[in-house]
C-alpha positions in Angstrom: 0.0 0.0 0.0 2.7 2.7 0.7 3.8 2.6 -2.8 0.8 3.5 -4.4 0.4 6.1 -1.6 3.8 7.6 -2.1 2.7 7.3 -6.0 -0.1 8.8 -6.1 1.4 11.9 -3.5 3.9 12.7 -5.9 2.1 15.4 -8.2 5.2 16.0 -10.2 4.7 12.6 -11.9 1.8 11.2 -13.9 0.8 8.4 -11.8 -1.2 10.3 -9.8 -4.5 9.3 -11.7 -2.8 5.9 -12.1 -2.4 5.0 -8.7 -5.3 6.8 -7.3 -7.4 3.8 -9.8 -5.7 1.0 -8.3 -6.6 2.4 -5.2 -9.8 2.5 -6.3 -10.3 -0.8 -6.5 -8.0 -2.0 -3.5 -10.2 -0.1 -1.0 -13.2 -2.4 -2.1 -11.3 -4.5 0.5 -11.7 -3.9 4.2 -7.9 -4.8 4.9 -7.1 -2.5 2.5 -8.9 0.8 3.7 -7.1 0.0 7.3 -4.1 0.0 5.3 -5.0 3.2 3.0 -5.4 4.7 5.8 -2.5 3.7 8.2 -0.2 5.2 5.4 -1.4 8.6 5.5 -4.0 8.2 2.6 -6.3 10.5 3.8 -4.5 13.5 3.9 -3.2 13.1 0.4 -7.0 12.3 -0.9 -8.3 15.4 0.6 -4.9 17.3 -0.9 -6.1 16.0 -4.8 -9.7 17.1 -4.4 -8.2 20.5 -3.4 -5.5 21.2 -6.5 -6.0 17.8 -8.5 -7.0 17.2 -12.1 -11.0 16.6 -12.5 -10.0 13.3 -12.9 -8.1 12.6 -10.1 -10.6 15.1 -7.8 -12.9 12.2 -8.8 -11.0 9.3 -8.2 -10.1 10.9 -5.3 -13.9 11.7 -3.4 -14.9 7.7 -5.0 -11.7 6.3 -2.5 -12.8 8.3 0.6 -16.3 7.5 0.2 -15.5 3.9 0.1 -13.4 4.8 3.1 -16.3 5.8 5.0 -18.5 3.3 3.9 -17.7 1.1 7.1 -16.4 3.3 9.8 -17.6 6.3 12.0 -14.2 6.6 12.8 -12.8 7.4 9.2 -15.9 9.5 8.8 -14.4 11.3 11.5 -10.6 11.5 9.9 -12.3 12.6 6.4 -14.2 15.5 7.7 -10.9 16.5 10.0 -8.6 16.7 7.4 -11.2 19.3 5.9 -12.8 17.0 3.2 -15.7 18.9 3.7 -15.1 22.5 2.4 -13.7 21.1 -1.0 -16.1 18.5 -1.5 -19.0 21.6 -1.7 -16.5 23.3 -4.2 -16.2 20.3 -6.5 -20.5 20.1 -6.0 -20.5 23.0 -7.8 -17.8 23.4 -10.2 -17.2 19.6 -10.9 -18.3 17.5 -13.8 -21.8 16.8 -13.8 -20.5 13.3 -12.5 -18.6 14.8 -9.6 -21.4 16.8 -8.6 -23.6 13.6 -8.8 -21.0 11.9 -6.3 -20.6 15.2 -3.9 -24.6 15.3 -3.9 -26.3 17.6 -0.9 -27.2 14.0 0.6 -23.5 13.3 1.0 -23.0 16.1 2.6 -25.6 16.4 5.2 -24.2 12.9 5.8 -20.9 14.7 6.4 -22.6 17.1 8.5 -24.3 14.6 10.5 -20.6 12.8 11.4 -19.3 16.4 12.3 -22.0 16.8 15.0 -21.2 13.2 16.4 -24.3 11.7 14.9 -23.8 9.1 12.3 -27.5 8.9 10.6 -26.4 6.0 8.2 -26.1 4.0 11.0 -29.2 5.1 12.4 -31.6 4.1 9.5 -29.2 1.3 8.0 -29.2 2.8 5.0 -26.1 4.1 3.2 -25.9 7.1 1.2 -27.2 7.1 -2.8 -24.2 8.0 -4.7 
């Protein structure tokens, strides 16, 4: 995992959309979110959805929602390592399939996590991406 971390960190190169894919698909895997995020994934994600291609911005929100899929505790790291505030800037300047993903749903869900409720949990739903 810390290679394709380290990979996809290193903006200079173009494996940042490479990597970030992989990812992608790696995090499907519960083992593999734990390790995501035990290599400093998170702060990197939220770093491409700030100054990444649209491309990688979108890769980028579809690992950290899968991320958050399973833990209140992620949620937690996600919206502390200020997901939130660029996540509402790609709702409304993304592709129309980045704003479908960052959807006012997602982030109330956000919201929710912030205020130490976790509503997914509550209904058993999760959110409609």
């Amino acid at each position: 995992m810390k290679p394709l971390v380290e990979l996809m960190a290193d903006f200079g190169s173009n494996m940042v959309d490479k990597s970030a894919s992989v990812l992608s698909v790696l995090v499907t895997v519960p083992e593999a979110r734990t390790a995501l995020v035990e290599e400093g994934g998170i702060p990197i994600l939220v770093e491409i959805i700030e100054v990444g291609s649209q491309r990688q911005k979108e890769i980028a929100v579809v690992i950290l929602l899968q991320i958050c899929e399973e833990s209140v505790v992620y949620h937690s790291m996600v919206a502390r390592e200020g997901a939130i505030p660029p996540w509402v800037a790609l709702s409304q300047t993304g592709t129309s399939r980045a704003k479908q993903k960052v959807s006012n749903r997602l982030l109330a869900w956000f919201a929710d996590v912030a205020k130490g409720r976790d509503s997914n949990r509550a209904s058993k739903t999760t959110p409609v991406l």
